[in-house]
Structures are given as structure tokens and as C-alpha cells.
C-alpha positions in Angstrom: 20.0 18.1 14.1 18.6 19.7 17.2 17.9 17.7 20.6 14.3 18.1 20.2 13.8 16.6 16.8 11.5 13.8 16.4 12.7 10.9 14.8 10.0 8.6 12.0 11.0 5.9 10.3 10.4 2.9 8.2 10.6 -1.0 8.6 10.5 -3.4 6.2 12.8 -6.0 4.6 13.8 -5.4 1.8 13.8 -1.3 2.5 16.6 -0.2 0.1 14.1 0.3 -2.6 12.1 2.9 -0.3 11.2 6.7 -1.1 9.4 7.4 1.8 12.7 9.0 3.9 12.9 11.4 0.6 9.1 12.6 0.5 8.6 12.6 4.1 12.0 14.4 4.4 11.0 17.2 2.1 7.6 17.4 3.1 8.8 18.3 6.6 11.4 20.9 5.3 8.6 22.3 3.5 6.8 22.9 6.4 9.7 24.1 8.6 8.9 21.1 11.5 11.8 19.7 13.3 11.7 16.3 12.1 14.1 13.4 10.4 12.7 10.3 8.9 15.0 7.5 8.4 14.7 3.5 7.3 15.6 0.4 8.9 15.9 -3.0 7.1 14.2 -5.8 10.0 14.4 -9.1 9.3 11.3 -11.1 10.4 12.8 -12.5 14.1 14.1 -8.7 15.0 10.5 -7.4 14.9 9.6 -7.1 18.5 13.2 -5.6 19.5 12.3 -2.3 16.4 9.0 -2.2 18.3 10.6 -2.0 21.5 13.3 0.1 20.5 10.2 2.7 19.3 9.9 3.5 22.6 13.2 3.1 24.0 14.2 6.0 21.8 11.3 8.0 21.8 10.4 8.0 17.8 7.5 9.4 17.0 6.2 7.6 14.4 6.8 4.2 12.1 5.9 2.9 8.4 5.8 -0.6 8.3 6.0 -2.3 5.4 6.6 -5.9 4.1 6.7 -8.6 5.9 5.4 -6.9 9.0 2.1 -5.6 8.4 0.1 -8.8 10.0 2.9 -9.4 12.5 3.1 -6.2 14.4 -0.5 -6.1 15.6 -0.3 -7.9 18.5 2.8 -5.9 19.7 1.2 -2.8 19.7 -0.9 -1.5 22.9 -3.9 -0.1 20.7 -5.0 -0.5 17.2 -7.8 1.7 15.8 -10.9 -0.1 14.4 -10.0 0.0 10.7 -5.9 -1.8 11.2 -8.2 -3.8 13.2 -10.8 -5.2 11.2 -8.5 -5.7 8.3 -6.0 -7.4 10.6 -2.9 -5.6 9.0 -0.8 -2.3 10.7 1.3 -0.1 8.3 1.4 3.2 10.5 2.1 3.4 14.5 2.4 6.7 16.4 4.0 6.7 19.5 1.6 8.8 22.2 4.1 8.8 25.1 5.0 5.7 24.5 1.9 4.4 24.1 1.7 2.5 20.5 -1.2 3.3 18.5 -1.6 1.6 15.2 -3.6 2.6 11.8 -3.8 1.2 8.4 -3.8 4.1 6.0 -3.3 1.5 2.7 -7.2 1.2 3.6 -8.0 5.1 2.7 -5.5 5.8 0.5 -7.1 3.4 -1.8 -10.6 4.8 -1.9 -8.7 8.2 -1.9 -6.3 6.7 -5.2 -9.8 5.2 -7.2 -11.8 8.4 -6.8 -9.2 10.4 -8.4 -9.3 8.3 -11.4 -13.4 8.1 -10.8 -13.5 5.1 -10.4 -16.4 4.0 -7.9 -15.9 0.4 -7.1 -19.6 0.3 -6.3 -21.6 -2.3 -8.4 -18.0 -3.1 -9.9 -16.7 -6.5 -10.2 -13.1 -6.2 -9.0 -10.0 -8.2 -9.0 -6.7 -8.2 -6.9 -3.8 -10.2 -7.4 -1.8 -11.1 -4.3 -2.8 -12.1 -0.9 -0.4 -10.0 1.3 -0.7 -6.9 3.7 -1.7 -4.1 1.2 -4.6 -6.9 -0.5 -5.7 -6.7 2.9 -6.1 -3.4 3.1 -7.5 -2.4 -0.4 -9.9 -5.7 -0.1 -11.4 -4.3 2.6 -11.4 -0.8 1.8 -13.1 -2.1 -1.7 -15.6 -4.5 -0.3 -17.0 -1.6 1.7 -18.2 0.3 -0.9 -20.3 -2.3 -1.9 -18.9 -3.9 -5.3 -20.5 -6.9 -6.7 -17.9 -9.0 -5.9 -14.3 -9.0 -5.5 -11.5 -12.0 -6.7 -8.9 -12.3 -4.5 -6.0 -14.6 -7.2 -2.7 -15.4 -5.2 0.2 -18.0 -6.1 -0.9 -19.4 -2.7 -4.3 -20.7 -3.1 -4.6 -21.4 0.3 -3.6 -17.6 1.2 -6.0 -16.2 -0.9 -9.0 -18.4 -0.2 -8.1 -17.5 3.9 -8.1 -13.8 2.7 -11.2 -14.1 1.0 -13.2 -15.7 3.7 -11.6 -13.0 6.4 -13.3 -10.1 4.1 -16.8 -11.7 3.7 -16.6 -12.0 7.5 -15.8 -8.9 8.2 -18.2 -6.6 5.4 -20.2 -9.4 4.1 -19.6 -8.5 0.4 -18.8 -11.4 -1.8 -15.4 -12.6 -1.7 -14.2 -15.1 -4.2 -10.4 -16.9 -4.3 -8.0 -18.8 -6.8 -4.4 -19.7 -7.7 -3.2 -16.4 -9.2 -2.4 -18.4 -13.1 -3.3 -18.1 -16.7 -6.2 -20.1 -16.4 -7.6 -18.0 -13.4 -6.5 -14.4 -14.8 -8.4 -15.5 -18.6 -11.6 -15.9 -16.7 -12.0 -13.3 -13.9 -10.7 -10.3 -16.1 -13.6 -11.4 -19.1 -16.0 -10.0 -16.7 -13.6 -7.6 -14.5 -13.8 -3.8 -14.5 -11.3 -2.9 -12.0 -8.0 -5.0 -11.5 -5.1 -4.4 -9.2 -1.6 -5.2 -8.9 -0.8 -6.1 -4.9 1.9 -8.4 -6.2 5.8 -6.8 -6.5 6.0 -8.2 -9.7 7.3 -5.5 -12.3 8.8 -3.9 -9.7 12.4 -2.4 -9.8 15.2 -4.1 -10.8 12.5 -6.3 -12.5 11.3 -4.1 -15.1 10.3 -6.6 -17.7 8.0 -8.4 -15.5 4.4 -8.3 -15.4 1.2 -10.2 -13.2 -0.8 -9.9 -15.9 0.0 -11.3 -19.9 -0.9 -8.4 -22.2 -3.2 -10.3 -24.4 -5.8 -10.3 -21.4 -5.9 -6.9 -20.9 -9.0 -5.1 -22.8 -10.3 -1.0 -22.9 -13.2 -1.4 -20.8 -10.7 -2.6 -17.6 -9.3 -0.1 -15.5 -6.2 -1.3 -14.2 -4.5 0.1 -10.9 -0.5 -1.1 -9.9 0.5 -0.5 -5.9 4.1 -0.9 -7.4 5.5 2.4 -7.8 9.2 2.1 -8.6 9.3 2.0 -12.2 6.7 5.0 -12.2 5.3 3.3 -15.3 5.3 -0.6 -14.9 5.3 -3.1 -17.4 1.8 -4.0 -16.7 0.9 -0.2 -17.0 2.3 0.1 -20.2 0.8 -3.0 -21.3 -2.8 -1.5 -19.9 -1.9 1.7 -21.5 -1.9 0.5 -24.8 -5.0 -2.2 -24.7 -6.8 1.6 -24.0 -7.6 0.8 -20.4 -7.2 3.4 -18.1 -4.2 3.0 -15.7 -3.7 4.7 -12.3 0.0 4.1 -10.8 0.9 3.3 -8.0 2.9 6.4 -6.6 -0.5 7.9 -6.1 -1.6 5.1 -3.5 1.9 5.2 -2.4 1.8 9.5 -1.5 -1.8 9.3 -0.8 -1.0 6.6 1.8 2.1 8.9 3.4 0.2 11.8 3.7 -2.1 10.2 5.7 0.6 9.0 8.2 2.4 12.3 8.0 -0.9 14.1 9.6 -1.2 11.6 12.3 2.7 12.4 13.4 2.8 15.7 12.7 -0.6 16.8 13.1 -0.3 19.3 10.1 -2.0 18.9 6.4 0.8 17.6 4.3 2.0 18.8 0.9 1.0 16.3 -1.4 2.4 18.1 -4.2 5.8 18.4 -2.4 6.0 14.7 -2.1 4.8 13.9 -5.2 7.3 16.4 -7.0 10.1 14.7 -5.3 9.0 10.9 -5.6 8.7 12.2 -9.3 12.1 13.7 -9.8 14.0 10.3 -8.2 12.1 8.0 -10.5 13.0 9.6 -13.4 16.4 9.7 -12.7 16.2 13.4 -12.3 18.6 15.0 -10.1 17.2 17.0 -6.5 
């Protein structure tokens, strides 16, 4: 490591399930730039001190990741308008010490759904979960003008606060319920695009799934932001009630790539970090 290298991270709690120091690791030795990304487990009350120690130690740029997505906004000295609307920060750069946040959950989404051509225009989508990264795609969603979008969360109140931020905010129809059998038989009769904000399924919990298989159906496409297993229970369940699944690695890279430009100022290689994401969750060695 040379003196000059510029230090990224991530913060989040739990982190030890995290792939970003891999991709983002090979995808700067790809390019030959003179960077080191590394993660940091943050418990809620030692938020403010990471933040601070960003620019004590001059790193260039931080993923943040749950819990701290809502928190850190207000410890940051600029947001751009997007993190801001949705209310939610997942990328800071450090200009100088100046802290500058985005939200790149919010195009990586759009970015995720048009590869699968899926246009959520005119759709009637549905999101499970009530969190950082439902903010994001909620809001991302309702702007390209669905019908309507469900917001279900084990919270009721969560969700039905979520909700009423997104009509406020785009003025598309947002609807809200308890995330339950009941809830998930009814919204997905009518849905054509459902997604996974929840970590349910995800790694060590394998088995797990949001949704129960019998109420999945071929005409739903259904889209997981849980990317560790690469195929989740719930996509395998989609998978073979014919839907058409898009995993959540490709939010998850889409979503990095984004960040990596604003640090680095260079076009990542999504391939690279795809490749290598690929090779770990398959057990494959590097």
C-alpha cells in the first residue's frame, strides 16, 4: 500500500455477509487505480464517530448499508436531490472533506428492471419491507408512473408512514399493509411486479421465503434485492410458478458501479464485479 492510496469503505451492522470490499477491490485492480476498500461493522450509537472519522482519515468514499441509511442524512454537509427526496443515503463521497451524499439504490433499480424489460409504467407493483432500499426502489418506481404501488411491511405503521412519504413526494398512488398471508393473497391476484426488500432468504437462512409459493403465478415478475444465496428460495419458488425472476446481485453490482464512478471518476467494469461476486457465491475459488 502506497501513501497516496485512497481508502472506501462500507458501514453497516451486520457487514460480515458483505461482497462489496471483493468487487470493488477487483474492479480497481482492473483498472490499475491506487485504491483499497475495506468494511466496518457500526453499531447504531457509533454512527456519528464513522462519519466523523471519514474525514479524520481522509477516505474517499463510503457504502452505507443497514441500519444507517435514514440516519446518516442529517450528518452529512450536502445531500443531492434524489438521497434527498427519498430521505435515505447509501453512498457519501468525501470532496475535501466536504460530505456529499447520493442514493444510488434509486437508479440501480430502474437500471436492474430495464434489463429484465420490465417497465413499471402502467404496472401495479408490490414491495415487501419498509426499510432503506424500499425507500429507494419506491421512489425510483413511483416515478415512472405505475398504477399503483403496495408497500406490505411486518410493521404496519412503517409501511403506511412509507407510503404516505412517496405520494408526497411523486404523487403516484401509494397503498400500505401488514406484510401477512392475508395481505400477500390479495395484492399479488392483481400484481405484476413484486419485490423482495425484506432479508428474508438471505444467507445462512436459505430455506426462508417472504412469499408462500402457492401465491406465486407466470404472469408476476418477481425481483429479490437479496443476493447472497445468488438463487433465493423465493426465486426458485418464482422460477418454477414460470414467472420471470431477476436477482438481486444485479441491483446489488448495478448499485456499486454507480458509487464506484462517483469515487473514482472512471466507468466501472461491471463484468469484473459481476465475475467475482459470481465466483464467491458459488463457492468457487478466486
Amino acid at each position: 500500500m502506497t501513501l497516496n492510496k485512497k481508502v472506501c469503505c462500507v458501514i453497516g451492522d451486520p457487514i460480515e455477509h458483505t461482497l462489496s470490499p471483493l468487487i470493488h477491490n477487483r474492479a480497481f485492480q482492473d483498472l490499475g487505480l491506487d485504491f483499497v476498500y475495506v468494511a466496518f461493522r457500526v453499531k447504531k450509537e457509533a454512527l456519528r464517530k464513522a462519519v466523523d472519522g471519514m474525514r479524520a482519515f481522509d477516505i474517499r468514499g463510503m457504502n452505507v448499508t443497514i441500519p444507517h441509511k435514514v440516519e446518516v442524512v442529517s450528518l452529512l454537509d450536502t445531500v443531492e436531490d434524489v438521497a434527498k427526496d427519498i430521505g435515505a443515503v447509501n453512498t457519501i463521497v468525501n470532496d475535501n472533506g466536504r460530505l456529499i451524499g447520493y442514493n444510488t439504490d434509486a437508479d440501480a433499480a430502474i437500471k436492474t428492471l430495464s434489463c429484465s424489460d420490465m417497465i413499471p409504467r402502467n404496472k401495479i407493483v408490490v414491495i415487501l419491507g419498509a426499510g432503506g432500499v424500499t425507500r429507494a426502489i419506491a421512489y425510483s418506481i413511483a416515478k415512472e408512473k405505475p398504477d399503483h404501488i403496495v408497500i406490505l411491511n411486518r410493521t404496519r405503521e412503517k409501511a403506511v408512514e412509507l407510503a404516505e412519504y412517496i405520494l408526497r413526494k411523486t404523487g403516484t398512488p401509494v397503498m400500505a399493509n401488514q406484510l401477512d398471508y392475508e395481505s400477500l393473497a390479495r395484492e399479488l391476484k392483481k400484481a405484476d411486479l413484486v419485490i423482495n426488500c425484506t432479508p428474508v432468504g438471505m444467507a445462512p437462512n436459505i430455506d426462508q421465503s417472504p412469499i408462500p409459493k402457492k401465491l406465486l403465478r407466470k404472469e408476476i415478475t418477481v425481483m429479490d434485492t437479496v443476493y447472497n444465496p445468488l438463487e433465493t428460495r423465493l426465486l426458485k419458488d418464482a422460477r418454477d410458478a414460470c414467472s420471470i425472476t431477476i436477482s438481486g446481485l444485479d441491483m446489488f453490482i448495478h448499485q456499486a458501479a454507480l458509487a464506484f464512478e462517483k469515487w473514482t471518476g472512471r466507468k466501472a467494469p461491471l463484468k469484473v464485479m459481476r465475475e467475482a461476486a459470481v465466483q464467491v457465491l458459488k463457492g468457487e475459488p478466486l
